[in-house]
C-alpha positions in Angstrom: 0.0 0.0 0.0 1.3 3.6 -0.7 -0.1 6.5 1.1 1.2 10.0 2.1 -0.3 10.5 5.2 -0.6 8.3 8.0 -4.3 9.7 9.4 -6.5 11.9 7.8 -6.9 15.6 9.0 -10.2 15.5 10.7 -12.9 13.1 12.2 -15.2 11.0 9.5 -18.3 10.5 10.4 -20.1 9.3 7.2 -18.5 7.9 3.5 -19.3 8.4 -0.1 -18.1 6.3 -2.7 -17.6 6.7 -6.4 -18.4 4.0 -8.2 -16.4 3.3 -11.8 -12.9 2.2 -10.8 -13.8 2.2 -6.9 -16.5 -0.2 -6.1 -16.8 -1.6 -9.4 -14.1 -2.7 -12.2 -15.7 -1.4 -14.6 -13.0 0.9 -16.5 -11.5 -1.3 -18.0 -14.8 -1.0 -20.1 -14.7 1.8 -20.9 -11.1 1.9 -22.0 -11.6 -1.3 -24.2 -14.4 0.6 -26.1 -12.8 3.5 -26.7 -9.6 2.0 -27.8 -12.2 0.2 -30.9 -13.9 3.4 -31.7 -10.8 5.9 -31.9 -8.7 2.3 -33.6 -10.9 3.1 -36.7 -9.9 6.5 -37.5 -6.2 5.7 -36.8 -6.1 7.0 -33.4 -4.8 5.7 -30.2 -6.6 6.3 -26.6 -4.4 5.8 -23.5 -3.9 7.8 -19.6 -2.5 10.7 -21.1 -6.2 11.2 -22.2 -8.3 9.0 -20.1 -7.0 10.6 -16.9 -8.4 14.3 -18.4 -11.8 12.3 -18.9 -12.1 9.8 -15.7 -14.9 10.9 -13.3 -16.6 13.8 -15.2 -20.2 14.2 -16.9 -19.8 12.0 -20.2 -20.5 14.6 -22.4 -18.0 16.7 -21.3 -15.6 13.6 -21.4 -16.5 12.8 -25.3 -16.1 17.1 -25.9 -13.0 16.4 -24.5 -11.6 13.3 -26.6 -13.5 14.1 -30.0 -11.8 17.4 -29.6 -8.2 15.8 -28.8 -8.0 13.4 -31.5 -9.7 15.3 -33.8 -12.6 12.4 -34.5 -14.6 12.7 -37.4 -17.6 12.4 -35.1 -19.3 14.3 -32.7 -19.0 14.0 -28.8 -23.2 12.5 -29.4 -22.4 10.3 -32.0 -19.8 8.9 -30.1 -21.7 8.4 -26.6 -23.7 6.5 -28.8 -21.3 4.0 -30.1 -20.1 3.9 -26.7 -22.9 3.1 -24.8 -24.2 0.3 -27.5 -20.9 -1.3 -26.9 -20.7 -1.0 -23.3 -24.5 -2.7 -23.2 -22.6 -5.9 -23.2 -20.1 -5.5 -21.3 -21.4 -3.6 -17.9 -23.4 -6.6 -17.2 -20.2 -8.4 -16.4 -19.1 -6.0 -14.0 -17.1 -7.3 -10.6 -16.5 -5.6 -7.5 -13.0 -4.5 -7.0 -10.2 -5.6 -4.6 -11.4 -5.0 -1.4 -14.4 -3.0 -2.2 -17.3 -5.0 -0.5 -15.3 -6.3 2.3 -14.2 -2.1 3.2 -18.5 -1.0 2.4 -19.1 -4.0 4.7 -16.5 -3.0 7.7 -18.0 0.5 7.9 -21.7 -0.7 7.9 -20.5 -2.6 10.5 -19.6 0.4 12.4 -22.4 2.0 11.6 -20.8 4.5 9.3 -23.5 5.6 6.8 -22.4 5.2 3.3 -23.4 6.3 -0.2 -23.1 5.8 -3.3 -22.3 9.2 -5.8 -21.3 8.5 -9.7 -21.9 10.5 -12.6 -23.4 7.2 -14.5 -27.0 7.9 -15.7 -29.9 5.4 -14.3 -29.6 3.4 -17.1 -26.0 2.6 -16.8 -26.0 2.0 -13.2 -28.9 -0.5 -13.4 -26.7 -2.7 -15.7 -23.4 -2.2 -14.1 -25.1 -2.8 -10.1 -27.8 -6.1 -11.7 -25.0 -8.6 -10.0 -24.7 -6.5 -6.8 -27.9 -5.3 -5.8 -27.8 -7.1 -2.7 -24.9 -5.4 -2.0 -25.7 -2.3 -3.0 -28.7 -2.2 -0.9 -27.2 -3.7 1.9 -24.6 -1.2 2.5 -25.5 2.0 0.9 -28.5 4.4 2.5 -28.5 6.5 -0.4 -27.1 6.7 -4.0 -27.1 9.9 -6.4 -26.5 9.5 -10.3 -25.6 11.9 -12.4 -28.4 12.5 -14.1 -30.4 13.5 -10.7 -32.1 16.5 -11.2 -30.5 18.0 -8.4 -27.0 17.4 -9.7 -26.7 20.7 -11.5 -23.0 20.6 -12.6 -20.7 17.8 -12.9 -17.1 17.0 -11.1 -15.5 18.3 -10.7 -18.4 20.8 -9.5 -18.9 19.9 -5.7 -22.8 19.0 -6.4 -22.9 15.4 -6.6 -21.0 15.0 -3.2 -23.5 17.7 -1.3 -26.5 15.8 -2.9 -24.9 12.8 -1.1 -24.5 14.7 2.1 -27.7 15.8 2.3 -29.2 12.4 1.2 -27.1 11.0 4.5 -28.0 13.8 6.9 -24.6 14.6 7.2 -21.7 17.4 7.8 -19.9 17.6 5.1 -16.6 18.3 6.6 -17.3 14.8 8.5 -17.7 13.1 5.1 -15.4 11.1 3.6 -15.3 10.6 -0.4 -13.5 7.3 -1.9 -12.4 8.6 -5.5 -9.9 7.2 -8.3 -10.2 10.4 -10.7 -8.6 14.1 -10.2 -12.1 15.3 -11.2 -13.5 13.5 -8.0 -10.6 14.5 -5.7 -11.0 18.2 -7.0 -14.8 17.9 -6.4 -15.0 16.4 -3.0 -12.9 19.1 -1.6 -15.2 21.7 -3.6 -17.5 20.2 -1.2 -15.4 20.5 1.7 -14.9 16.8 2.3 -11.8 14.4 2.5 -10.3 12.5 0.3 -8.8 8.9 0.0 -7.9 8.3 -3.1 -7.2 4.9 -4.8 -5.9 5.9 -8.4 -5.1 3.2 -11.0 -2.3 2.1 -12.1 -2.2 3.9 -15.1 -2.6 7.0 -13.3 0.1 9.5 -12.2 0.2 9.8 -8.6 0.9 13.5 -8.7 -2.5 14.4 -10.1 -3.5 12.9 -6.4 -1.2 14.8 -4.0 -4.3 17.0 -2.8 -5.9 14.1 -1.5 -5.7 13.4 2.2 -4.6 10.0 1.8 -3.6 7.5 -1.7 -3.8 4.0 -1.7 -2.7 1.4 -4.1 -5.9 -0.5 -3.4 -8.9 -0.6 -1.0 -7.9 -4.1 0.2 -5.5 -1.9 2.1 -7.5 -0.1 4.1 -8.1 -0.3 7.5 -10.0 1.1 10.5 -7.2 2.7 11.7 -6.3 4.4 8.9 -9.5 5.9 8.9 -9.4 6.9 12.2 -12.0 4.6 13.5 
């Protein structure tokens, strides 16, 4: 495990989790889709790109790439593709190291959890159809990005104060699980802490403003979150 701090700055008394690339493996997806789409027009997609993309709206993700490469298509057009692809796919997705075993250890302790990703309904009903018992086991609320109160996307802070509010909570008691700059940069928008758990693709520096980095959530402890 790496991390740069040894305890985090204040007190957590609830936690919000992302959900792509934290609780669920389901980037890898995404990559593999984008990698076919971009292939056909000679491009190539790797981390130099998807960590400018990871954890915001997905319109303002495709803006981003169709705009980069120079694609032929337009940020719609491509969603489009994208989503048909990742139809069957998602259905496959599995937790990730550590994930359900951490959610379960602080339900235990009767830390309220929640659940915040920019996925749309849709998406989240296929990517969760293996793990609703999960899901509804651990989490007392959940907020998608296409909730009405979700104004502005990470890395706005409005998805994480939905979340607080959903949970009845402080916000500078909250703890936010993230793997994207986007999400770190929101979460303390919303005046929350952060432990982030990048991949390995991922350049640690775009994570030095989080309060703590892991290399996976199978590392994590009650002590290290001050419990």
């Amino acid at each position: 495990m790496r991390r740069r701090r040894l305890s985090l700055v204040r007190p957590i008394s609830h936690v919000v989790f992302d959900m792509d690339g934290v609780l669920l493996d389901t980037e890898r997806f995404y990559t593999e889709v984008t990698r076919e789409i971009v292939g056909r027009y000679g491009k190539e997609f790797d981390w130099s790109l998807k960590g400018n993309m990871i954890g915001r709206p997905a319109i303002d993700s495709a803006r981003y790439l169709v705009a980069a490469l120079e694609l032929p298509l337009t940020p719609e057009e491509y969603l489009s593709e994208r989503e048909t692809m990742l139809e069957r796919l998602l259905a496959d997705a599995r937790p990730m190291p550590g994930a359900s075993e951490l959610t379960a250890m602080l339900a235990q302790r009767r830390i309220p959890l929640a659940v915040a990703t920019s996925s749309n309904r849709r998406l989240f009903a296929l990517k969760t159809a293996r793990h609703r018992e999960w899901f509804e086991r651990d989490f007392a609320a959940v907020v998608l990005g296409d909730d009405p109160r979700v104004r502005r996307g990470k890395p706005a802070p409005d998805i994480f104060l939905v979340a607080a509010d959903e949970l009845g909570a402080d916000p500078r008691r909250c703890l936010v699980v993230e793997d994207a700059p986007a999400g770190v940069a929101a979460a303390h928008a919303a005046g929350m802490q952060v432990l982030a758990v990048p991949d390995a693709g991922m350049d640690r520096e775009r994570f030095r403003e989080a309060e703590l980095v892991v290399d996976s959530l199978a590392a994590v402890s009650p002590a290290l979150l001050g419990l």
